[in-house]
N, C-alpha and C positions, 0 to 999 in steps of 0.2 A: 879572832886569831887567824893570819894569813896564814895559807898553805905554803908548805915546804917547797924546795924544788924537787926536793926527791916523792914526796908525794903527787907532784902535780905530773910528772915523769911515767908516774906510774899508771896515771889516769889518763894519761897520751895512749901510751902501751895497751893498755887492756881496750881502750876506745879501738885503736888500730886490728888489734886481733877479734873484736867481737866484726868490727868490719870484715875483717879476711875471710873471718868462717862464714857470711855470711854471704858474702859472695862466692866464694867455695860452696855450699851447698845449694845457692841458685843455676850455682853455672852445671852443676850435674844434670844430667839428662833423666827426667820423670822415667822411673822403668814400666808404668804403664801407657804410655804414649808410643806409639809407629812415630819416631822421630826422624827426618832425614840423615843420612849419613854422617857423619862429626870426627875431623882429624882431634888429635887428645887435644886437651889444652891447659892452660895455666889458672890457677885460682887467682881473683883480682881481672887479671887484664883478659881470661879468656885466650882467643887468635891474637890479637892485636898482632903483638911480637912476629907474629908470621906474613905480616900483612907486608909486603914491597912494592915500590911501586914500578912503573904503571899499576894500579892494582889489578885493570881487566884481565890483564895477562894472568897477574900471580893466581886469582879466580876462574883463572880458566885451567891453568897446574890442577889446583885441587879438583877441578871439574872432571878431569882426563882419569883421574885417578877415582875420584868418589863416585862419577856419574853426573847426569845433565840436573841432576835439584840435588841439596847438601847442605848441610847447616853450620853457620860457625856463632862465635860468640864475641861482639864486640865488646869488652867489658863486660858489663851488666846486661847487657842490649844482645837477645836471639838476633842473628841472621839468617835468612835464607835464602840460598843464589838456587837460578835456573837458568839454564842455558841450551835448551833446545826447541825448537818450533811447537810440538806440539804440546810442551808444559806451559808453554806462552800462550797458545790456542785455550787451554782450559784457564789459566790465568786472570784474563782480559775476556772472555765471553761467561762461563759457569759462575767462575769467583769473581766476575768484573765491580760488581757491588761493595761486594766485603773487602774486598780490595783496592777501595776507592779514596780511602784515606792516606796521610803522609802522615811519615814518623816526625816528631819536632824536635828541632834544632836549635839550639841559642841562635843563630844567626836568624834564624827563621822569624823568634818575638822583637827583634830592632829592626831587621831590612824587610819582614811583610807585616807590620803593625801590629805586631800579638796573634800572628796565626789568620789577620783575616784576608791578605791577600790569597789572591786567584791560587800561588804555587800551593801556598800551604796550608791553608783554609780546609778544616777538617768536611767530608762530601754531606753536603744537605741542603738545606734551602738555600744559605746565603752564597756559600758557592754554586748553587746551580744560575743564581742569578748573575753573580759574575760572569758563569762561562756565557750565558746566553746574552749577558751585554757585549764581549768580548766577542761572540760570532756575529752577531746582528750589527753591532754598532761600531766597529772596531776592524773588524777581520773580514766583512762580507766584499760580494764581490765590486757590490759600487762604493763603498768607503777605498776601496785598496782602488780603484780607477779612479777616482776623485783624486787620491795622493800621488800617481804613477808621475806627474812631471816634478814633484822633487824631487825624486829616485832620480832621473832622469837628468836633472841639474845637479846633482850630486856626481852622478855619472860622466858628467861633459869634466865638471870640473879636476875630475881622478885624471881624467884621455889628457886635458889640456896643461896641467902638471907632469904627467911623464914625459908629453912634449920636448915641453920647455928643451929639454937638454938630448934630444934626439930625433930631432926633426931632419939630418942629416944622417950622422952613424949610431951603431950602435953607443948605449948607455946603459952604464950598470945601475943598479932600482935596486932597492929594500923596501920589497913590498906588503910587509908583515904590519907595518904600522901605517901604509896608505892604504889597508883595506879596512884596518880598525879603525879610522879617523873618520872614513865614508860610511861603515856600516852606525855608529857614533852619530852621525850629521844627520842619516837617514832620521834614525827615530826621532832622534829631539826634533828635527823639522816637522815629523809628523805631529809632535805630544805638543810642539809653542810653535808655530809656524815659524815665521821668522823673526821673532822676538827673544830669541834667546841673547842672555844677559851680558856685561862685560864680566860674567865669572865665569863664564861656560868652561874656560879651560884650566881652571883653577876645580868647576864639577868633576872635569873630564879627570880628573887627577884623583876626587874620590871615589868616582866611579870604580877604577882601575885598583884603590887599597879594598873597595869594598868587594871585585872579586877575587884579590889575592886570601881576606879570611873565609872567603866561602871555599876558596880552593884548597884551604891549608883545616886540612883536618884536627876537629879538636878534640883533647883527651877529655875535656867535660863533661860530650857530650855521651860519654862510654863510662867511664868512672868519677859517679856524683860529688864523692870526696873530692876531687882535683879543682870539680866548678866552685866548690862550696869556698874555698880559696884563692880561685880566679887562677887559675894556673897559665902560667905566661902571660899574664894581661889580656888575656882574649878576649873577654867582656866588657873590661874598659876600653878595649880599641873598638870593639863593637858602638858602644854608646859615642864615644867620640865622633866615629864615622857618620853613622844613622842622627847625631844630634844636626852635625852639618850639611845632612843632604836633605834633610827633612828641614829646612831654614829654607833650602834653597829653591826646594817647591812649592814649599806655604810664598816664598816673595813672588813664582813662577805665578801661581793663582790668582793671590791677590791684584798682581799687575794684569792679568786676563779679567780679571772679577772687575775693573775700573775700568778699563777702554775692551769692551767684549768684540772680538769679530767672530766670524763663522768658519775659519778655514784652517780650524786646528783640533786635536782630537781634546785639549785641554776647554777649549770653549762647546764645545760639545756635551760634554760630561758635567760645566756649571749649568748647562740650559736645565741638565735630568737634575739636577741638585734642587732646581728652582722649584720644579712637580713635587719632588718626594724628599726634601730637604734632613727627614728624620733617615734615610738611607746613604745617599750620596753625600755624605761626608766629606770634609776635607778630607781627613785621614785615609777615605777608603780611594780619593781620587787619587792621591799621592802613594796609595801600594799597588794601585793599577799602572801607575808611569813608571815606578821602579820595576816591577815587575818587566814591565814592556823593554824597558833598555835591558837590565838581566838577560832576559831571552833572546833579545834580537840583534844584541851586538856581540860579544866577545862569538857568539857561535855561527852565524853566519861570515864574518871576518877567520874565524876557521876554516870551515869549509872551502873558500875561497882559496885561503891559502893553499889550501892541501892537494885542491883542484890546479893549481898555477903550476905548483911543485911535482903533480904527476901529468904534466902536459910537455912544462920542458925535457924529463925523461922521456918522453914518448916522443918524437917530433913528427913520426907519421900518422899518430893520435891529431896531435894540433893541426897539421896538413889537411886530415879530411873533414875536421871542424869547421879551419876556415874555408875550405871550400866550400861545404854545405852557408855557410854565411854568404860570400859570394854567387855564390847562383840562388838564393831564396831573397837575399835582402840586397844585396849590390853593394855597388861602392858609391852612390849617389847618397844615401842618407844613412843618417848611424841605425844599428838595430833598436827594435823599441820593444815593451813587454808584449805588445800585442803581437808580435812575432814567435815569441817563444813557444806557444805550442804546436807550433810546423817544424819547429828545429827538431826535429828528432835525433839527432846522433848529439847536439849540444845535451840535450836531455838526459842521452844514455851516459855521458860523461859523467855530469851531475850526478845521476842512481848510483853510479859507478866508487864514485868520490865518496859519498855516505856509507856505500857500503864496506870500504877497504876503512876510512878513517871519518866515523861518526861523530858528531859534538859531541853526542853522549852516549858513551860507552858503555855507561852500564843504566841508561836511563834515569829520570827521578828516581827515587826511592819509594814504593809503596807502605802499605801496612793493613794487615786486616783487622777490620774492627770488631769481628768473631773469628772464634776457632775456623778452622776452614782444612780440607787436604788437597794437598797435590802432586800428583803423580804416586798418590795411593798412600803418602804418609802425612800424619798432620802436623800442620802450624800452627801451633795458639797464636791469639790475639794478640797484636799490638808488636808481630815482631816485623824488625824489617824486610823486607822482599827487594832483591837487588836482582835485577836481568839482565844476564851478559850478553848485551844487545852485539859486543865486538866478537865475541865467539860467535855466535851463530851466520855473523857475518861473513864467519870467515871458518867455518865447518866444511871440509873437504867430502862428507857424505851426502851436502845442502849442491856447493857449488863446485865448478870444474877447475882445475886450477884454482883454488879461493886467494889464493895472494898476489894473482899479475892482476894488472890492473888492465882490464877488458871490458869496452865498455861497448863492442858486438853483443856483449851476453844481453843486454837489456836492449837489442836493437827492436822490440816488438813494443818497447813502452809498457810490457807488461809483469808483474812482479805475483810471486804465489804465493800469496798466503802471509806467513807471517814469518818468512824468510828475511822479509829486508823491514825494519822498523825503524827508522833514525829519528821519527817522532813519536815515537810509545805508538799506544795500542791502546785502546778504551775510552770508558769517558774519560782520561786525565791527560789523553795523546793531548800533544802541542796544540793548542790553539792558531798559532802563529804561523802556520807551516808553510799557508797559502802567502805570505808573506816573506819569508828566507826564501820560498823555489823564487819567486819574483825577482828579489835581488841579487840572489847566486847567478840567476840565470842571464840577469842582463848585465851582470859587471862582468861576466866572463863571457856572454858573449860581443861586448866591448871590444876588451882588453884584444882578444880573439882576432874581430874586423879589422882595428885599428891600428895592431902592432908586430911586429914581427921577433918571435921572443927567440931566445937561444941561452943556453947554460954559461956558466960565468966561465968554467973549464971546464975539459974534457973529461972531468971524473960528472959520474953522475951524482943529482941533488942526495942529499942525505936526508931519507926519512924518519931517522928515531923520532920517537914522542917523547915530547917533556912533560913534566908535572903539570896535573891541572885537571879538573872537573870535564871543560872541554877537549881534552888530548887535542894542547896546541906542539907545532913542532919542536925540536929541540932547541934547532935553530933555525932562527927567521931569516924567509927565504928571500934568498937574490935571486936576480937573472939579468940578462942583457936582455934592450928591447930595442925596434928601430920603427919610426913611424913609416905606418903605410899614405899612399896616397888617399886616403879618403880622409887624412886627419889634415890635409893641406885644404878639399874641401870647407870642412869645419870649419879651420882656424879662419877662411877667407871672406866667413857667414857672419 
């Protein structure tokens, strides 16, 4: 005998409400638990509903009001923000262990292979091996000098396009999408040298969907019910995406696996496959390159921007930049990386730019894998830990003036403590870092030598932040540029 509709109605109904209570009494607070502070919230969705974006900011509202640690509730899912230096100091040193774990993400089992890439890969052996391939073999300082003339040819060719069309007067530039195209070129030339395919920019396209769902938060991954239904198609765009980039690195391999050279980080990684072939995996080769692009582009092509954008406000900033360029490097040859750690006022620029507008704002996400307390009240396991790396950045108890952009304040090169973090803090800090200071530091001080920038008008750039995991601008930045004589140099070599 088929069910009714009005029976089957009714078993919706009661299904829905045993859910409700059941989430209503998860989301109440243990009254024998020292729990951090907690605005009220809603049965089902918890904060959600309060959640606006930027979020750093709206987390840093609650922070002003609840104090530097606080708890809220995504859905189902405990959060707990902190946001002052010395709860980050116990953090990342006391709880640096228990807190070495990441919360999981549907994006996390299609874009890092079920959790075993580097980002997401819960802390133990197979990740510590990771990191340890990733410093030694990947990040060290003679792998990053072995790659320094692609950066470098990547570099000529950014200077020798702006050119083009300002080798006389000034020219207006939208340079939001020639430093993501450069930062883009960087890595794939490092992961396939220059064997990258006639799809690259057919990649470059799923690249770019694949950080719009990481950037666009999912109700999934907060209330189970909504996954259980695929709510908005996020899982099948998930699989869609990840089925086609994952093609396109297995063709990446295999075409390396046929004709092997040495001067890629992709044939590098086949030689470790050859030794230990039950470890290096295709699969695990292909969540180390996603990963690597992940990290190394959309957020270095940030910073840059954000660096351009507060250089043409400041033009007595950019004045004593390029001068420091010209009297260290000349006008006889372009700067190189080997330069960069004498530029010191370039450098303080740099600290400066991370610490007004960091890639990431509120860091990875941790999670502790036991109970744990901090700053005197506990966390159970498994909730998430979110650090408002942009608050502290910008705490007026920390720094002097925290919102002009001053980059005198860091003229000693030296940073205290755990005041400026723009790559985390413990074992799960970036990997990468020795890598972005490299590229930040030599496309700006490029742009810097080579050009002579000036604002499109006389209003000045507009900083808001748009949506986005990396707080990219809201809008992408213009400026006039004109070339200097040393790019007549160049062009004449």
């Amino acid at each position: 005998m088929e069910p009714s509709f009005q029976s089957l109605s009714c078993a919706v109904a009661l299904f829905l409400s045993i859910t409700a209570l059941y989430y209503y009494l998860s989301s109440k607070p243990n009254p024998h638990r020292n729990l951090p502070p907690t605005p009220p919230s809603l049965p089902i969705i918890g904060h959600l509903h309060l959640l606006k974006p930027p979020l750093h900011r709206t987390l840093h509202r609650f922070s002003q009001a609840l104090g530097p640690v606080f708890s809220l509730r995504f859905g189902s899912r405990p959060v707990v923000v902190v946001s002052s230096p010395p709860l980050v100091e116990e953090c990342f040193t006391r709880n640096d262990v228990v807190l070495a774990n990441r919360p999981k993400f549907l994006s996390g089992k299609y874009f890092s292979y079920n959790y075993t890439g580097i980002a997401t890969a819960p802390y133990g052996d197979h990740w510590r091996n990771l990191r340890r391939l990733m410093s030694l073999e990947i990040f060290s300082a003679s792998r990053l000098n072995d790659s320094s003339p692609i950066r470098q040819a990547q570099v000529e060719l950014l200077l020798l396009d702006l050119c083009r069309n300002s080798s006389v007067n000034f020219s207006r530039v939208e340079l939001k999408s020639k430093l993501s195209e450069l930062s883009f070129n960087v890595i794939m030339r490092m992961i396939a040298g220059e064997r990258c395919s006639e799809e690259a920019g057919e990649f470059r396209g799923l690249v770019s969907e694949a950080f719009e769902l990481c950037d666009a938060a999912n109700p999934g991954d907060f209330v189970p019910v909504l996954r259980w239904v695929d709510f908005g198609g996020y899982e099948k765009n998930l699989k869609r995406i990840h089925g086609r980039l994952d093609a396109f690195f297995q063709h990446l391999i295999d075409e390396h696996r046929r004709d092997r050279g040495n001067d890629s980080m992709i044939d590098h990684l086949l030689s470790l496959q050859e030794s230990q072939p039950e470890y290096y995996t295709d699969e695990i080769i292909k969540g180390l390159i996603l990963a690597l692009i992940f990290a190394g582009t959309d957020t270095s092509a940030v910073t840059m921007e954000w660096a351009m954008a507060l250089l043409v406000n400041h033009p007595e900033v950019l004045k004593k930049a390029r001068a420091e360029l010209d009297a260290y490097v000349g006008q006889d040859r372009l700067v190189d990386e080997s330069d960069l750690s004498k530029l010191n006022y370039l450098q303080a620029i740099i600290l400066e730019t991370l610490r007004l507008f960091p890639a990431a704002p509120l860091l990875v996400p941790h999670m502790p894998s036991s109970d744990c307390t901090i700053g005197g009240f506990d966390v159970p396991r498994d909730t998430i830990l979110l650090v408002n790396t942009w608050a502290i950045h910008r705490d007026p108890e920390l720094w002097d003036n925290p919102t002009s952009f001053n980059p005198e304040r860091f003229k000693d090169g030296e940073v205290e403590g755990h005041k400026l973090m723009p790559f985390g803090m413990g074992r799960r800090a970036c990997p990468g870092s020795s890598l972005a200071q490299r590229v930040v530091g030599l496309v700006l001080g490029s742009l810097i030598q080579c050009f002579e920038w000036e604002r499109v008008s006389e209003e000045a750039v507009d900083l808001s932040e748009g949506k986005g995991l990396t707080m990219p601008k809201l809008e992408p930045l213009e400026a006039m540029c004109k070339a200097r004589a040393i790019m007549r140099k160049v062009l004449s070599k």
